[in-house]
C-alpha positions, 0 to 999 in steps of 0.5 A: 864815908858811904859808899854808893852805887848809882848807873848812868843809862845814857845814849853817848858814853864818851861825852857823859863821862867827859862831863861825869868826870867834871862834875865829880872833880868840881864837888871833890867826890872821890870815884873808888870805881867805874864801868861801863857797858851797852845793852841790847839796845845800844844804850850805856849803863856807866856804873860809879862807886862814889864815897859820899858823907850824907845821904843829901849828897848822893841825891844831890850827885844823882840831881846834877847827873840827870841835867846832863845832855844825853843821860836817859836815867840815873838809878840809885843802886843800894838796893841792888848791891848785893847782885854787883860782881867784880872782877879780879885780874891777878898776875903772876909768873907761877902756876903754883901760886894759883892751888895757894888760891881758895878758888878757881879762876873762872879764866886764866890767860898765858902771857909770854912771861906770866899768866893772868887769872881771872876771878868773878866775885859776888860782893859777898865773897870780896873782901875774903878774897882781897884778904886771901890775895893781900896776904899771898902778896899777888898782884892784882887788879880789881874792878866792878863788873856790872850787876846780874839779873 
């Protein structure tokens, strides 16, 4: 399995998710992750971690995509991973765990009973710290952030 990133610029987020995510279901392809954000001129970027076996079939996706009402473009990201960042949301009830982390938090947020550490990671950097964050056995969710320029 490959794993491929493709951005949906499009005018309406909701209707084209609603139908992305037909589309996805009714060939089987397996989302592993998904954002969505707006740019300066209202425009959404929905960004999607797909798993493909053959190159055929990402062009195939990207070719269905674009047919759908709304969508403006439909960008290929492989050549631009290495800029995509994630963002890790680790919970936890002690402050001492975090100096058993390698990194600093780029933001921490106190709850009543836990605080949330937030992490923003280059692609690079990721599957060091998924390591690092299986291993002290904190909870966490991850997600993909979107691209730097």
């Amino acid at each position: 399995m490959k794993l491929n990133y493709i951005n949906v610029i499009t005018n309406n987020s909701i209707w084209v998710i609603n139908r992305l995510s037909n589309l996805f279901r009714k060939r089987n392809y397996s989302i592993e992750a998904f954002s969505a954000s707006f740019d300066e001129k209202w425009r959404w970027h929905i960004l999607i971690w797909i798993q493909t076996e053959e190159d055929w079939e990402l062009e195939q996706v990207i070719s269905q995509i674009y047919k759908l009402f709304d969508v403006i473009k439909v960008e290929n990201m492989e050549d631009r991973q290495k800029e995509i960042r994630y963002v890790f949301s680790v919970k936890n009830t002690c402050k001492k765990t975090l100096k058993r982390i390698s990194r600093e938090p780029d933001k921490i947020i106190e709850t009543d009973k836990e605080w949330i550490y937030i992490f923003i990671l280059k692609k690079k950097h990721r599957e060091e710290f998924l390591s690092e964050l299986n291993n002290l056995k904190l909870n966490y969710i991850q997600r993909v952030a979107g691209f730097t320029n």
